[in-house]
C-alpha positions in Angstrom: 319.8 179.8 -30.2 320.6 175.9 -29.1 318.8 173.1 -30.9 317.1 172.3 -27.9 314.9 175.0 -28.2 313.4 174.4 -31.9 310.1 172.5 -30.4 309.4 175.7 -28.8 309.7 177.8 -31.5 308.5 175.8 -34.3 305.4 175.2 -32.1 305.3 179.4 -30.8 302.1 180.8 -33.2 304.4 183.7 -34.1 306.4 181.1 -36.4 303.3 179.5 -38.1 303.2 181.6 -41.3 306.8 180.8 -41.9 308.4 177.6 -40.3 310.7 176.8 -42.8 313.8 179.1 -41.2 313.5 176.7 -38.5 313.0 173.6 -40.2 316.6 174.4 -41.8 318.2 175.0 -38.7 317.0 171.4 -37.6 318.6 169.7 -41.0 321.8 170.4 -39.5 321.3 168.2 -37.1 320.2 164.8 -37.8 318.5 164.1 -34.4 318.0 167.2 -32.0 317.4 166.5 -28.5 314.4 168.8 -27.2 313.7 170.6 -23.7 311.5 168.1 -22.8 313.2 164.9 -23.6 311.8 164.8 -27.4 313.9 163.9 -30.4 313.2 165.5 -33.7 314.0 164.6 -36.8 314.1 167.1 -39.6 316.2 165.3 -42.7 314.4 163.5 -45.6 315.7 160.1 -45.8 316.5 159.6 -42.2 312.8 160.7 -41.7 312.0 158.1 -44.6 313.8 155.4 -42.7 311.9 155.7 -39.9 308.6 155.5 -41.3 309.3 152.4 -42.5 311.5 151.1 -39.2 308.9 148.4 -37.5 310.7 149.1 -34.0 309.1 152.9 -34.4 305.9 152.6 -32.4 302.9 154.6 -33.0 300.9 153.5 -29.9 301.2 155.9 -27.0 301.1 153.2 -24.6 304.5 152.2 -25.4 306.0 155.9 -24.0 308.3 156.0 -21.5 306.2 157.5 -18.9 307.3 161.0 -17.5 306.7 162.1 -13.8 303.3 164.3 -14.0 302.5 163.8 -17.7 298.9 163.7 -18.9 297.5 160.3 -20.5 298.2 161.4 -24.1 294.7 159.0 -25.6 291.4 158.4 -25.7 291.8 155.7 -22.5 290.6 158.5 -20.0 287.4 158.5 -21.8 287.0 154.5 -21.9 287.6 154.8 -25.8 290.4 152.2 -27.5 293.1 154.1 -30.1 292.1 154.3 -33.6 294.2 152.4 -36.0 296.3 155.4 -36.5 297.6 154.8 -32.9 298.2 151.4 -33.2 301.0 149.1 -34.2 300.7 145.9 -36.2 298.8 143.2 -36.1 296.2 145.6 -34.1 296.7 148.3 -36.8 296.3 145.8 -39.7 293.4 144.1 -38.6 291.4 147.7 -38.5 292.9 149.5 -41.5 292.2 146.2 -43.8 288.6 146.2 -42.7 288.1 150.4 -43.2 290.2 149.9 -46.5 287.5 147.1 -47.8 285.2 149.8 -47.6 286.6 152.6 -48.8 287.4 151.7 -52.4 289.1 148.9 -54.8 289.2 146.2 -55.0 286.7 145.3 -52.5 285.0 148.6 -53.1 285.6 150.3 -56.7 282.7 152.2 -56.6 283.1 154.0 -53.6 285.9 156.5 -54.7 284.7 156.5 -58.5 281.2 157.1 -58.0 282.0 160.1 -55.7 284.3 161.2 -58.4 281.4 161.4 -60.7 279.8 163.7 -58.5 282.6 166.2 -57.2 282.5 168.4 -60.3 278.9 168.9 -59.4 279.3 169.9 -55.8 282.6 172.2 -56.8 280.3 174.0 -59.4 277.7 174.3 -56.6 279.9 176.2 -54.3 281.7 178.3 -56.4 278.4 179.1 -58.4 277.2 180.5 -55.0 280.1 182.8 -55.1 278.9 185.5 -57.5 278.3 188.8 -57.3 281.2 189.1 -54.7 284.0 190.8 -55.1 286.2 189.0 -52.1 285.8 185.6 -50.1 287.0 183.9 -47.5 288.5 180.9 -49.4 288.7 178.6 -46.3 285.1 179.3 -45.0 283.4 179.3 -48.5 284.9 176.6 -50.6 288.1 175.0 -48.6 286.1 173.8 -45.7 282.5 173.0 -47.0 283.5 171.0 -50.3 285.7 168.4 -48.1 283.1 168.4 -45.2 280.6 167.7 -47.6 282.5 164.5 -49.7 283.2 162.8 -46.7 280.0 163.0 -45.4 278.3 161.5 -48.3 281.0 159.1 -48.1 280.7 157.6 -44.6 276.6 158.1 -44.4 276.9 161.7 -41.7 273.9 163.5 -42.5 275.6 167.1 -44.0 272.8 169.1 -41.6 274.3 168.1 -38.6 278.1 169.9 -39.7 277.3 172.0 -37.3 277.7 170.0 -34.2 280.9 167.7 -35.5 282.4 171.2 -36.3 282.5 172.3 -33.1 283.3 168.6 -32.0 286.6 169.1 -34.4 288.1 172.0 -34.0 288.2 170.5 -30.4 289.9 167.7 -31.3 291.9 169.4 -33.7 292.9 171.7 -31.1 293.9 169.0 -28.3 296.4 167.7 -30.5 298.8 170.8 -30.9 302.2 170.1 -29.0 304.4 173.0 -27.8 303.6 176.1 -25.8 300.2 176.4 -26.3 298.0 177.8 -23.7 295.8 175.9 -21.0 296.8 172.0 -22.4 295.5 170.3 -20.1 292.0 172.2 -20.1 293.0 171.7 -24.5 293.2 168.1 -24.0 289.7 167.5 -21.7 287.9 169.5 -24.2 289.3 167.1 -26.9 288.5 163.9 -25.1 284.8 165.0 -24.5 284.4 166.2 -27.9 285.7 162.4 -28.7 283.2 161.0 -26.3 280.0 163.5 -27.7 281.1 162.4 -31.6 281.6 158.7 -30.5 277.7 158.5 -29.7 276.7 160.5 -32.1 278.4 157.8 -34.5 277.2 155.4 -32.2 273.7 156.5 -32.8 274.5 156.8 -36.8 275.7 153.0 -37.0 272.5 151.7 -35.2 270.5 153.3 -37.9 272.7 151.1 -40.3 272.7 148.1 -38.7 270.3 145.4 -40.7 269.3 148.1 -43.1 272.2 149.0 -44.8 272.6 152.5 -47.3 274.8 153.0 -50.2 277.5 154.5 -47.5 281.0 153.3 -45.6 278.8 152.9 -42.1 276.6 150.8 -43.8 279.1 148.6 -44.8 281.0 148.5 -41.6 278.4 147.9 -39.3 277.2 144.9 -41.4 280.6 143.8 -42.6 280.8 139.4 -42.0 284.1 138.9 -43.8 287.3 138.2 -42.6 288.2 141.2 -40.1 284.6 141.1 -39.1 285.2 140.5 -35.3 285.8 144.4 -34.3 284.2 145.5 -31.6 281.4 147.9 -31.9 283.2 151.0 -30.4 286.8 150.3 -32.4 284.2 150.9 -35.2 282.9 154.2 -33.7 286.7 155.4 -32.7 287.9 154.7 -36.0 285.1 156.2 -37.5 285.2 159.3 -36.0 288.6 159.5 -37.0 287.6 159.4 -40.7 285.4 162.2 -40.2 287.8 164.1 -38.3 290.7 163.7 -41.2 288.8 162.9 -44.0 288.2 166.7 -44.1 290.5 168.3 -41.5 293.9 167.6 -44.0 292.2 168.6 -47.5 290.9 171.7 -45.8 294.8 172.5 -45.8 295.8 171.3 -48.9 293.6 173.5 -50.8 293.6 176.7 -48.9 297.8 176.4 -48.8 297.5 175.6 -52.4 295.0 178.4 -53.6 297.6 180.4 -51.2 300.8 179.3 -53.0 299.4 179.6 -56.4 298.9 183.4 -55.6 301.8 184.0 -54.3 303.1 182.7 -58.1 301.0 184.1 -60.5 303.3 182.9 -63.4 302.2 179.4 -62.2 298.7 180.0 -61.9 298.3 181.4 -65.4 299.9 178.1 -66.8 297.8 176.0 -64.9 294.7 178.0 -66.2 295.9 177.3 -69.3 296.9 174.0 -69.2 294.3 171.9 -66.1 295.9 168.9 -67.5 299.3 169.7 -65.3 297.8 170.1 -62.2 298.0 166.4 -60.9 301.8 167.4 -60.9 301.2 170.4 -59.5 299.3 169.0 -56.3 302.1 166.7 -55.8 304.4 169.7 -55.7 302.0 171.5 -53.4 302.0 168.5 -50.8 305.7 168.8 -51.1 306.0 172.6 -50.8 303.0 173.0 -48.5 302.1 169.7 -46.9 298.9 169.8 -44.8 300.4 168.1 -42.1 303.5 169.7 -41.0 304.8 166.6 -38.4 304.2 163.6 -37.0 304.4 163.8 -33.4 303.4 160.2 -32.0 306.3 158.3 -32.2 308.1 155.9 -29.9 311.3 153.9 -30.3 310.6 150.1 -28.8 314.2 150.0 -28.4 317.1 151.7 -28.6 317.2 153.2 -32.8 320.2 154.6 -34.0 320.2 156.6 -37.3 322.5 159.0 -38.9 324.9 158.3 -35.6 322.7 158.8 -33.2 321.5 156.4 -30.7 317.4 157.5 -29.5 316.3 155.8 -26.8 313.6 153.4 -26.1 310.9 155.1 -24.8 311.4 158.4 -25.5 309.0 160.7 -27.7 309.6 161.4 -31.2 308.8 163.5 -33.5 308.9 163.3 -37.5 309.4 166.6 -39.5 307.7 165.9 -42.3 307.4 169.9 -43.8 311.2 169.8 -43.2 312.4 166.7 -45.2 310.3 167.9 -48.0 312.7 171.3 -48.3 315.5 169.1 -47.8 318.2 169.5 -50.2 319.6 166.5 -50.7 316.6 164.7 -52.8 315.4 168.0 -53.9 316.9 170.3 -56.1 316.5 173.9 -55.2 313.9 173.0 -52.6 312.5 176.1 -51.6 311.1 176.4 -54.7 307.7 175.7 -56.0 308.2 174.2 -59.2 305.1 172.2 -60.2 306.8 170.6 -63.0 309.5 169.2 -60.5 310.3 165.3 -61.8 310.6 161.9 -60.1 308.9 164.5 -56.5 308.6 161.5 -54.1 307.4 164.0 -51.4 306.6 163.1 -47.5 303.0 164.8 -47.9 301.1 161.7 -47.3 303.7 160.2 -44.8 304.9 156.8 -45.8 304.9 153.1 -44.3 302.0 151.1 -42.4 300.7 154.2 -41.9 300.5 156.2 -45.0 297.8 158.0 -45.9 295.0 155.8 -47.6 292.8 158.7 -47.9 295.6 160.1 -50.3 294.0 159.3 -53.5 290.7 160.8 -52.3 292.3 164.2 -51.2 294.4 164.4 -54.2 291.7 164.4 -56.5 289.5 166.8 -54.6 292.4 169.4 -54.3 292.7 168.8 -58.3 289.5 169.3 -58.9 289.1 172.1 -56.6 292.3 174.2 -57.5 291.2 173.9 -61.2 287.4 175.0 -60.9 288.6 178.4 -58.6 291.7 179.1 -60.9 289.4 178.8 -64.1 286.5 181.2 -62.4 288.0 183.6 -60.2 288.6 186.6 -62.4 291.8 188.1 -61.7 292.5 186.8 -58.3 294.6 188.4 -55.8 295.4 187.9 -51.7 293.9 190.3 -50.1 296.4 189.8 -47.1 299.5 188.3 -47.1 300.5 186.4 -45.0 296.8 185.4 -43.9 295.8 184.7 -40.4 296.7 181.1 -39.8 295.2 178.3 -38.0 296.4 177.8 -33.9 297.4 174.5 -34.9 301.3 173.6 -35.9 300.9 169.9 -36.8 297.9 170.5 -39.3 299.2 174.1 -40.8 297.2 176.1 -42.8 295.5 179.0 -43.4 292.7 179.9 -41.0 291.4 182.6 -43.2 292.3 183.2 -46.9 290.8 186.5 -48.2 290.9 186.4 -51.9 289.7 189.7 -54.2 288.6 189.2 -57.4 287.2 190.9 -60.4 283.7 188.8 -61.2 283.2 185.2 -61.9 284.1 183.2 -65.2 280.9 181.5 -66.4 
């Protein structure tokens, strides 16, 4: 099949449980031109390059606009881009004020003190596992353990998970590129849940405002320092981003770890006998398994030319991530999962501006959480392989993970 055709494919739902056959057809070519006018690139350092090229634009507005294409932001529901969509200074000015209050040095408590608490909450949940014989990994650890740290984290009251669920998986679902069906009515769906979370946050910050709580809202809202000239809805947009992926991406990371550590049962039996190695093992997992698969919203502000080939101003991009992490050339034996892999500089957390500040957050939940479920589940087994996976190709991961098991380890 011609290279032109790997968007398609990568994105068609009958690839999701195994992309990587694809991904290695794209590392042959440094840059492959798409149906639709995209560029994708699939190759470890000329994906590294890019993330840190200042003339690769994250802001949407910056797109060469196509005949008939739909806006591709939150514009069509009067809401401005998060920082993630933005380019520098704009991008700076946001992340510095969201990173103030999210941990050191402005914040050293924020991350440490919920560290205190995680072991707690991971015992809770898996605790309320017993006297069953199989579970749903994703519904009944995966998904409520991340849900509920970032909640406690940015002040959202856990009872209302309900609504910003459904709210979610909206948004979640607007983003998918490819083939999927009905985008456009995908992409309205996503925009009002935007709009319906943006006043609920809305309503959530006017709480806060002139009687702070011990929570990131609280500080945001009544935030005087440097960067304090946001406007009130960048706050809610940027905030609603935070929920959105301060749960969404570690969702992933533990069910395709819990996932990849069955499928290597020689590797799970070390780590249950030695906790102390998984740190290194996560970082193999966000190599071998990344949450986020690719990082579609990329422009060129001019003409970029890497590994010989010239992409044009304008013109949508897209970054393999899950692809330069099984490439070859920095990693030995990539296909692999070798959690005692040295020097893994992985692409799990992307890289640049706009790496992940989140990361050190997730890494120690998914550490946390792999440990506790390795260390109780009694002889645990998949009780399908491959499981049924999430619609979604950029965040790829299990949508169910049905796990059998002999009792539970006090």
């Amino acid at each position: 099949m011609t290279t032109e055709t790997l968007l398609r494919r990568i994105t068609d739902y009958g690839n999701r449980a195994d992309p990587y056959p694809l991904y290695e057809e794209l590392r042959a070519t440094p840059v492959a031109r798409q149906e639709d006018g995209t560029r994708l690139v699939g190759t470890y350092r000329e994906i590294l390059h890019l993330l840190h090229d200042p003339r690769i634009s994250s802001d949407l507005r910056n797109r060469r606009h196509r005949e008939g294409a739909a806006p591709d932001d939150e514009d069509a529901q009067g809401l401005p881009p998060a920082f993630l969509k933005l380019d520098p200074p704009a991008h700076d000015r946001l992340r510095r004020l969201f990173m103030r209050h999210f941990g050191p040095p402005h914040s050293p408590r924020r991350v440490s003190a919920l560290g205190e608490e995680l072991p707690g909450i991971i015992t809770g949940l898996v605790d309320g596992l017993a006297g069953r014989n199989r579970i749903d990994v994703v519904d009944d650890f995966a998904y409520p353990f991340p849900v509920t740290v970032i909640c406690r984290m940015l002040g959202v009251p856990r009872e209302d998970e309900p609504r910003f669920h459904v709210w979610a998986d909206a948004v979640v679902a607007s983003i998918a590129p490819g083939p999927e069906e009905n985008p456009g009515e995908r992409r309205r769906a996503g925009q009002q849940a935007k709009a319906e979370m943006g006043l609920y946050m809305s309503g959530l910050m006017a709480d806060r405002r002139g009687s702070p709580r011990d929570d990131m809202l609280s500080g945001l809202v009544n935030d005087d320092g440097a960067d304090s000239g946001v406007e009130p809805v960048e706050l809610v947009t940027n905030s609603v981003l935070l929920l959105v992926a301060g749960h969404e991406t570690t969702v992933n990371l533990i069910a395709n770890g819990m996932l990849t550590l069955l499928r290597n049962p020689e590797v799970l039996a070390d780590l249950r006998a030695t906790p102390a190695a998984m740190p290194q093992a996560v970082e193999e997992l966000l190599r071998f398994e990344p949450p986020v698969h690719m990082l579609t919203q990329r422009t060129p502000l001019t003409d970029v030319e890497i590994a010989g080939v010239v992409i044009p101003e304008g013109v949508p991009l897209s970054l393999v991530l899950a692809s330069g992490n099984r490439d070859p050339q920095p990693f030995t034996d990539p296909d692999r999962f070798d959690p005692w892999r040295p020097d893994n500089q992985h692409l799990g957390f992307g890289g640049g501006v706009h790496g992940c500040f989140g990361a050190p957050l997730a890494r120690l939940e998914a550490q946390l959480a792999l440990t506790e479920l390795i260390r109780r589940l009694d002889s645990p087994r998949l009780a399908a392989d491959p499981p049924e996976y999430r619609r979604n190709p950029v965040l790829r991961g299990p949508r169910r993970l049905l796990v059998d098991f002999d009792g539970m380890r006090p």
